[in-house]
N, C-alpha and C positions, 0 to 999 in steps of 0.2 A: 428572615421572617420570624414570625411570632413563634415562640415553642411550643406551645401546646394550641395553636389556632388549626384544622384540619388542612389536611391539603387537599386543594379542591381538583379533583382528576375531569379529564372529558377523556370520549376514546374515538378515534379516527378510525373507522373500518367496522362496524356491528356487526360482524359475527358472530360463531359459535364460541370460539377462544376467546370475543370481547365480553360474551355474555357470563363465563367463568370468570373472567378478570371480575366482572363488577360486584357479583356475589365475594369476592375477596375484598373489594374495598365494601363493600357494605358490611364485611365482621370483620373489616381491621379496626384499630385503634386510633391509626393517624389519619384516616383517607375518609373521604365523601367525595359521592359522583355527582357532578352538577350537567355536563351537557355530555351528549351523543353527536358525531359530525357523520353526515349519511348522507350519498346523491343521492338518495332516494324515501326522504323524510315522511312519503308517503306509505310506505312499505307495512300491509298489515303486521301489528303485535308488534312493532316495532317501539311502539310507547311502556306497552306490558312486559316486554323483558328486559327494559332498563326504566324500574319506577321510580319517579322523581326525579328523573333528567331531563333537560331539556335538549329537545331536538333540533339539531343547526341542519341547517341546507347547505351542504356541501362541507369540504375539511377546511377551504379556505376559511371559514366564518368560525372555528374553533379557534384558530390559531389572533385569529383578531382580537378573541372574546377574553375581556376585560375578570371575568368571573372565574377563569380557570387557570390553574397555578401549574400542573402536570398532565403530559399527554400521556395515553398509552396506543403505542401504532398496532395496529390489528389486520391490517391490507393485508395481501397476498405478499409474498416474498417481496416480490420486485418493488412493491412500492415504500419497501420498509427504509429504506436511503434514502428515498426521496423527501416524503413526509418528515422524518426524525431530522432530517437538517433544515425545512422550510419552519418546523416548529421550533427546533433551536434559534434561528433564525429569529423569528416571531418573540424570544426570551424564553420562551417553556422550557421547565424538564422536560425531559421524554423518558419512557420506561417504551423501550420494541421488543414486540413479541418474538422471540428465536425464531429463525437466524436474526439478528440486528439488517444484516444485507448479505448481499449472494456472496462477496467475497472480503477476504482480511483487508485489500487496498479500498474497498468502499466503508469497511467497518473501520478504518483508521479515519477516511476522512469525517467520519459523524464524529468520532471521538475527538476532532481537533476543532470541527466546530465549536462542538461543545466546550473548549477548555476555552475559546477566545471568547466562546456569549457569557463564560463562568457559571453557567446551569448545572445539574445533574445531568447522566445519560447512563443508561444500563439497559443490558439485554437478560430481558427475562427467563432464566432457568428456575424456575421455580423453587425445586427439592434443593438448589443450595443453598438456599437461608433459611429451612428447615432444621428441626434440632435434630431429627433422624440423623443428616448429613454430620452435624457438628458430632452425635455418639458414634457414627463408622468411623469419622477421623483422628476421635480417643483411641478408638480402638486398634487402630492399625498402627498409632504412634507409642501407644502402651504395648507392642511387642509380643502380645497374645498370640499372635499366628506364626512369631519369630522372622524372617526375613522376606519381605515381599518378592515374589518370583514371579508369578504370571497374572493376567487382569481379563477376566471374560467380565465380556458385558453384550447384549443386545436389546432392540427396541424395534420386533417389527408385528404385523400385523398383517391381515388379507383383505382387503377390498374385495374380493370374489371375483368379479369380471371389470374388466378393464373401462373405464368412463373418460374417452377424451377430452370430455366439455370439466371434469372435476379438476380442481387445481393442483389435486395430489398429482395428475398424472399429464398436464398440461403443462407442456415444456413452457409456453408463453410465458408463467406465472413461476417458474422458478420450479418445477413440483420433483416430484421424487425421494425417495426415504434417506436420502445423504443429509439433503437440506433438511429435510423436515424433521426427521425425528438423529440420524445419526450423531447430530450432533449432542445428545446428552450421553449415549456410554464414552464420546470422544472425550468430551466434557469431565466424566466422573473418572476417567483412566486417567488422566492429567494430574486429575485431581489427589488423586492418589499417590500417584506416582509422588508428586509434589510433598503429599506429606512425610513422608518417608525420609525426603530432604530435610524435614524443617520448611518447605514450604509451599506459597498459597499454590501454588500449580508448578508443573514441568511438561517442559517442550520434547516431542519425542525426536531423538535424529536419523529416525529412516520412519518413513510410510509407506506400505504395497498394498495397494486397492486393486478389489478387481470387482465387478457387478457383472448383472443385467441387465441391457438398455433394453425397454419394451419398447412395441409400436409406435410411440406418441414419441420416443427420444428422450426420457427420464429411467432413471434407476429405478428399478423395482424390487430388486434382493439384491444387496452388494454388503463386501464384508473388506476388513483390512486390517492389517499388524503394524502394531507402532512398535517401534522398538528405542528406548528412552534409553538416558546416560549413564543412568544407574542399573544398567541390566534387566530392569523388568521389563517385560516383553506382556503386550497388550493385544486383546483379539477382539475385536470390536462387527457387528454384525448392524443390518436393517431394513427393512421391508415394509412395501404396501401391497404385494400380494402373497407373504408368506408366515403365518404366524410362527413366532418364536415365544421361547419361555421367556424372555427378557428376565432374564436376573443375573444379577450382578454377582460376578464369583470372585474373591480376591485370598489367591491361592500363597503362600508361604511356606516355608520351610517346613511349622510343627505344626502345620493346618490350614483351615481355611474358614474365611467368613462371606455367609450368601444372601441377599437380601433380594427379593422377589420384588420385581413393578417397583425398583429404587427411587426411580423419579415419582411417585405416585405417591412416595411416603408413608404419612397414617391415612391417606386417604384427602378426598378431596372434600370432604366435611367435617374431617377428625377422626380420631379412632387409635388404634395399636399398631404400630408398624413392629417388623420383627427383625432380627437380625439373626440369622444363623451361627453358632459356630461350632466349628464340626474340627474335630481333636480327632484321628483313628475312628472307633465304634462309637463315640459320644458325640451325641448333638446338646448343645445348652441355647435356648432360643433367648434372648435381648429384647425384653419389649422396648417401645418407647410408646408411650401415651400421650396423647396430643387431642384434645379435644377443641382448637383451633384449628378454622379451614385455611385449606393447603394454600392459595392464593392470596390470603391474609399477611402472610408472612411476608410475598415478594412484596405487596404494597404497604407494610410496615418498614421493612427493610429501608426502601427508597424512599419513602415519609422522612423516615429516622437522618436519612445521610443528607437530606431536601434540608432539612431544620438544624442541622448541625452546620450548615453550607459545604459539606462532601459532595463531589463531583460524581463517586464512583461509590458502590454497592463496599462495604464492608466485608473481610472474610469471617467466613469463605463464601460468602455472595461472587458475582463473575465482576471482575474491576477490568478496567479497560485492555492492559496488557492482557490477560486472562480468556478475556474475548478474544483479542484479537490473534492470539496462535492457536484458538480454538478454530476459528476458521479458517486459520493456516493451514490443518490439518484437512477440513474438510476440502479444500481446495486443491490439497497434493492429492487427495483420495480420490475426487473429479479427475482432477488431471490423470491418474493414474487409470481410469478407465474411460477417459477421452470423451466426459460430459463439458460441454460446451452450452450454454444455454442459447438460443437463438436473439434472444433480449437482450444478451451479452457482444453480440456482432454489431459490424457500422453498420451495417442495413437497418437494424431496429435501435442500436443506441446513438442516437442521433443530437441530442441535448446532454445538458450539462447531467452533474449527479443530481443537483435542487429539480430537473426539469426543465432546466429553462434553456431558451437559444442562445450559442455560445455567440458573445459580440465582443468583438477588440476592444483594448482597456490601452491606456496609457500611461501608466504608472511606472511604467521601465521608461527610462530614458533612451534616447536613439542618436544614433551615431553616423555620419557619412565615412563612407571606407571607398576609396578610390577604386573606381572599376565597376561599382556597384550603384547603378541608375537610382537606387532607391536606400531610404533609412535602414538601418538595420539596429536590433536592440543595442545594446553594450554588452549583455552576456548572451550565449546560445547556448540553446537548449540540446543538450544531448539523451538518446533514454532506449539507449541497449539493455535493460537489465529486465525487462517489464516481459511475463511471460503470453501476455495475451491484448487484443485490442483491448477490451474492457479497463484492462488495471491501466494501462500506459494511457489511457483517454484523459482520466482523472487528472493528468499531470499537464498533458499538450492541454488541455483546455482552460486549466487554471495559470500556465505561462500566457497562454495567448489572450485571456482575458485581464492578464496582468500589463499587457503591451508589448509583450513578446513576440518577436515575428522571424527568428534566426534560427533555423533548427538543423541539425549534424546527424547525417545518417550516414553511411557505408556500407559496401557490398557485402561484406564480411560478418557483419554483429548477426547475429543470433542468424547464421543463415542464411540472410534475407530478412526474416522476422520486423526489423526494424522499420525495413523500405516498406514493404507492405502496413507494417503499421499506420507508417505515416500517409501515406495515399489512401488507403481510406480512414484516417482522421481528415482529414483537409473536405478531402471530396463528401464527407458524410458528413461537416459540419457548413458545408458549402464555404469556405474561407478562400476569399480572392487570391488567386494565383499570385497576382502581380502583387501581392501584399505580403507575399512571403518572401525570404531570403533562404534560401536553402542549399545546403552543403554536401556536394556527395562526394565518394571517394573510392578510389580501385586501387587495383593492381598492387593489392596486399601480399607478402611473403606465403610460400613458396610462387605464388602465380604472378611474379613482379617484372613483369614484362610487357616492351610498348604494346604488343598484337591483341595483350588481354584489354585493355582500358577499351576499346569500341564496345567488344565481346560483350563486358561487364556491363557497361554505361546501357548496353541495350537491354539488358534485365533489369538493372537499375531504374530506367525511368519506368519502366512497365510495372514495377512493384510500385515505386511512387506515383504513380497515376498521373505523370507529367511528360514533358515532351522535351525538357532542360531542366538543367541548375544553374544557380546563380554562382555558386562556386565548386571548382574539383580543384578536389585533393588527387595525388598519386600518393598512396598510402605509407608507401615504403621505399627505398629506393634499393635500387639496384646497379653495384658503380660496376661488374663487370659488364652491363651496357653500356656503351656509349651514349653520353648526355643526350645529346642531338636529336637521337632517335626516340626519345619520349619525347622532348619539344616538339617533335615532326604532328606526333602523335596527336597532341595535346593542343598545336594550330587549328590542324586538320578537324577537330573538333567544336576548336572556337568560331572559327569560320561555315561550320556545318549551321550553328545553331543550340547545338545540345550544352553549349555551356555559353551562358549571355553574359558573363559578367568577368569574374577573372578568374585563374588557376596556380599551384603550386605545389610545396612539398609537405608533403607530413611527415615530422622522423627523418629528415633532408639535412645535410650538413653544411656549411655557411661556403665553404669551397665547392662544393657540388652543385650549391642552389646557383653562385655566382657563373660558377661556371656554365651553367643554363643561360642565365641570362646574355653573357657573351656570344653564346653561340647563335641564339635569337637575333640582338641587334646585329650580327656579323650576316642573319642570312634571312633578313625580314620575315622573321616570325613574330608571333605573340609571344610576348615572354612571361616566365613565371612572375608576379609580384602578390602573391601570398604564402604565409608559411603556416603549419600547425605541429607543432613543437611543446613539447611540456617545458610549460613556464610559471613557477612558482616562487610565492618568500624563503622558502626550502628548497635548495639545490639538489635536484636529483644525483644521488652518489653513483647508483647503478642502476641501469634499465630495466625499469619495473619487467616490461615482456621483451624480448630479442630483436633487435633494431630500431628501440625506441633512443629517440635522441630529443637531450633537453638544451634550453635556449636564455636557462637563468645567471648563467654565469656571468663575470665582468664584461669578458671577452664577447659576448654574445652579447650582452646590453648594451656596448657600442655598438659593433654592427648592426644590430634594429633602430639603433635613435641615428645612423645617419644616413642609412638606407630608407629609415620609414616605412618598411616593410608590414602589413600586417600581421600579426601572429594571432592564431584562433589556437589560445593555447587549455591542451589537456591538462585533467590534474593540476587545474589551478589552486585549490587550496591544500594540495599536499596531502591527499588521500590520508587524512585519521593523523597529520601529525601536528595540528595543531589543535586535537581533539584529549580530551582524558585519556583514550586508548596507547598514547604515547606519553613518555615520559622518559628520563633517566634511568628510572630505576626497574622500567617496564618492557622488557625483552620477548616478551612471550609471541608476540606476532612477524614471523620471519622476514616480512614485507617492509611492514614499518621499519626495522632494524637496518635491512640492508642497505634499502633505499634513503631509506632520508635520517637516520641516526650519524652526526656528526657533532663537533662543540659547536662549529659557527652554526651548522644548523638550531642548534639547542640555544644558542645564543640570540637568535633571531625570534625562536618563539617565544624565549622569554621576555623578548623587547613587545610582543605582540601580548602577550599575556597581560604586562604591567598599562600597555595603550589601552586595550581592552578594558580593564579595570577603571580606568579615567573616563573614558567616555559611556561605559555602563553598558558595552558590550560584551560578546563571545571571542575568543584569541580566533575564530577560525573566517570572524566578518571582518577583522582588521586585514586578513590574509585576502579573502578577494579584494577587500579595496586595495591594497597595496598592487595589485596586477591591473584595477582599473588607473591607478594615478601614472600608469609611466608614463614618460613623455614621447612613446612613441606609442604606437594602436597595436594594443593587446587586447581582443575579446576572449572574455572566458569562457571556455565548453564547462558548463554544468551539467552534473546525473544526478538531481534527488529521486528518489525514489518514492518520494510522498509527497502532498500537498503540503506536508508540514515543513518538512526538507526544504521543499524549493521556496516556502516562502520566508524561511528562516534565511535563504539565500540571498534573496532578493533584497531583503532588510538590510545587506550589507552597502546597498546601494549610495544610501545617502549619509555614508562616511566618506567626506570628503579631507583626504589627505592633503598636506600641505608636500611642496619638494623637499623639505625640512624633517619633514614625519617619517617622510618616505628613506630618506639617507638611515634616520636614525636607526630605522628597524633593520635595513642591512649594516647595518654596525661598521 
């Protein structure tokens, strides 16, 4: 856009926080406010506290509106994801009021909207694209205090008596002083920490949070210790019924520097902000003088990066990684005193992150797998990593509206964790049974025994909220059994019901699976014809975990192309090794090393690397397609962890290998 034409802002949500925003764009440089979006257009003063804006009927009609170039979200918590991706969506910038969203996995998926509509997006911290901020981080990189040691920071306050119906204290709405306010000493302790590095932020590697949950079920005073990789150790505090001195201490070797109401600056009209620094008995105060309002600067900031076509807030403004382990933090700090938000549960999150009702997509291609009455993708979705419904939703909802319908759970992942996941995903999205393919699995090490698979399969479907699977794994095998007596097992089950479609080995050895099937046809049973085995372009050298068995080898690729066995294989693109994090000369991860460092290994990803090149992809999408072209049926189990992940995944899709391609890259 034009360089010096203004950016014309609307704000979704007219509140108190929106009504400050707009006094910042009315003394910025770059901004004008043109519209206001509000259910409630009728709302006395509602014209008087935003003059010279025009009032829409509702937030849809902002987002439509041809006149406005940049959103700024202003809703309550919860609806800060929603909005910020419907108006990326729409083409806006967006500038969201902190938090951006409740958590780092919903704050990632705004951020990747964002990179693919090519807009800006930033969450507004204000005081860090203040100059106050840029003189604390001369000051701490010029050595003045000698070696940074410890980080106090707090930001809390008193509401007096407790207000259900208020948003601070209204679980509905996100409320409580973690989200709302903790996030800026988390914020400026990173911040710090980072410079000290050399940079724009640092991620701490331990959090211990502990609060108080009041009546309503939000935090009300909770504090926590980050403890970062360069030894300084941070004490972060915040409250809505307890006031603190909120100032920032940043404690060093030959002193310390304190800045009082840091986020606050020189004020929210302008004015002197101070900085302490206290040497022994000496104080020497740092003004900084600022006769521009505080708010001026965030919408300057995001003006300047809008016009420059920057995605992300310049530093030390919050840029998108920035944000997002900022809410990391805040997340492990939750976690850590067992805030859950009820808006966060299937009961209440019931649609997508945009809002909308999840509906089947077809954009994965599907496959007939024998045994199985029904299509099934070409890859499945696996998603043990995900610590709550919430985060793992984002992922089941954006496979299955991709045309995903194959999902891998087991008894074993997180607990249980996964199974219950997944049952109330399905049930809370209402997603047809019969439309799923779904994968359970038992009788994992040390409990690898026929008597456990009923046992298990009975908690099993009762976490998944079903009454079968279309396919069981037996997880692990156990050869001082006798074969026979898990196929007994394993009939007894197909013929109950609880498994409608087929069953086999996971981690199963090609003489052991055989020999199942012999004992079957010898004594009319159901016999195994599925496997899941790690199978990748990288031959697993040694078993990632203890009785894992892989099915890449020569040896193994005959036997699947003449048995035609399925294999639901794990670890299909070779867990990081055909990512940057692997190399020759790159030893530093014991995993990567053991497991899949070899020449022919190195030799295959080099053949991936050079294919990759030619066709204008990543080495790592040549590697699933090589596991989709074989000529016998290999589905891959996929775990991204993001919308980003999985759809970077999924892009691998429509690399169609020739049998030519495929030779060449195993060399």
């Amino acid at each position: 856009m034009s360089t010096d034409a203004p950016i014309r802002w609307g704000i979704v949500g007219p509140g108190k926080i929106a009504q400050t925003f707009a006094d910042g764009v009315a003394h910025s440089r770059t901004g004008k406010l043109v519209a206001i979006a509000s259910r409630n257009p009728d709302k006395p003063g509602l014209g008087e506290n935003f003059p010279g804006a025009r009032i829409l009927h509702g937030y849809e009609a902002l987002l439509t509106d041809k006149d406005t170039d940049a959103v700024y979200i202003a809703t309550p918590h919860t609806g800060h994801a929603e909005w910020a991706i419907k108006a990326i969506r729409a083409g806006k910038h967006v500038l969201v009021e902190k938090p951006i969203a409740l958590s780092a996995y919903d704050a990632e998926a705004i951020y990747y909207e964002a990179k693919k509509a090519g807009v800006f997006a930033g969450e507004a911290f204000m005081y860090r694209v203040h100059p106050q901020t840029a003189k604390l981080i001369e000051l701490v990189k010029s050595g003045v205090i000698g070696e940074i040691r410890i980080i106090r920071s707090s930001f809390g306050f008193n509401m007096g008596t407790v207000k259900p119906e208020h948003r601070l204290f209204a679980n509905d709405t996100g409320g409580g002083g973690i989200l709302d306010v903790g996030g800026y000493p988390v914020s400026m302790a990173r911040l710090i920490a980072g410079a000290v590095e050399g940079k724009p932020f640092l991620d701490p590697e331990k959090v211990s949070g502990v609060a108080h949950l009041g009546q309503t079920g939000v935090d009300e005073w909770a504090s926590a210790v980050l403890k970062f990789p360069n030894n300084i150790i941070a004490e972060v505090s915040c409250s809505i019924m307890a006031n603190q001195d909120n100032t920032l201490r940043i404690i060093g070797s030959d002193g310390s520097l304190e800045v009082k109401d840091f986020w606050f600056a020189s004020g929210h009209k302008g004015g002197i902000g101070k900085i302490e620094l206290i040497k022994g008995a000496e104080t020497q105060t740092i003004e900084v003088k600022e006769d521009r309002w505080l708010y001026s600067f965030e919408v300057d900031a995001a003006g300047e990066a809008i016009r420059a076509g920057r995605a992300e807030f310049a530093y030390p403004g919050i840029g998108w990684a920035d944000s997002i382990g900022n809410l990391r933090v805040l997340d492990q700090w939750r976690a850590s005193v067992g805030l859950e938000y009820e808006v966060e549960k299937a009961t209440r999150r019931t649609t997508n992150i945009a809002g909308a009702t999840v509906t089947k997509g077809d954009s994965i291609p599907k496959r007939n797998i024998p045994g199985i009455a029904k299509p099934a993708s070409i890859v499945t979705l696996g998603f043990e990593f995900f610590p709550n419904f919430a985060a793992a939703s984002l992922t089941l909802d954006a496979f299955y509206e991709a045309g995903g319908n194959a999902f891998d759970t087991a008894y074993v992942y997180g607990a249980g964790k996964t199974e219950s996941i997944f049952g109330d995903w399905h049930t809370s999205r209402r997603v047809p049974r019969e439309e799923i393919v779904l994968i359970g699995k038992g009788a994992h090490s040390p409990l690898c025994y026929p008597d456990m698979i009923a046992k298990q399969l009975d908690q099993s479907l009762n976490r998944l909220k079903t009454d079968y699977v279309d396919i069981y794994f037996m997880h692990r095998d156990n050869t001082a059994v006798p074969v026979g007596e898990f196929v007994d097992v394993m009939d007894a089950e197909v013929k109950a019901g609880r498994i409608r479609g087929i069953f086999g080995g996971s981690n199963w050895t090609r003489a052991r699976f055989d020999e199942a099937i012999a004992y079957a046809e010898k004594n009319g049973k159901t016999a195994p014809s599925a496997l899941s085995n790690n199978f990748s372009l990288a031959e697993m050298l040694d078993p990632i975990w203890a009785g894992c068995v892989a099915a890449s080898d020569d040896e193994w690729k005959a036997w699947l192309n003449a048995k035609q066995i399925p294999n639901f294989a794990w670890s299909s693109q070779g867990r990081g090794f055909f990512t940057d994090r692997a190399g020759r000369d790159k030893r530093n991860e014991e995993e990567l090393v053991r497991v899949w460092y070899s020449e022919r290994n190195f030799g295959r990803r080099d053949r991936a690397i050079e294919l990759a090149q030619k066709l204008g992809r990543n080495p790592i999408h040549i590697a699933l397609a090589y596991v989709v072209a074989q000529p016998f049926p290999v589905i891959p189990l996929i775990g991204p962890r993001t919308i980003a992940e999985l759809e970077d995944s999924l892009s691998a899709l429509d690399i169609k290998l020739t049998p030519e391609q495929v030779k060449w890259l195993e060399g």
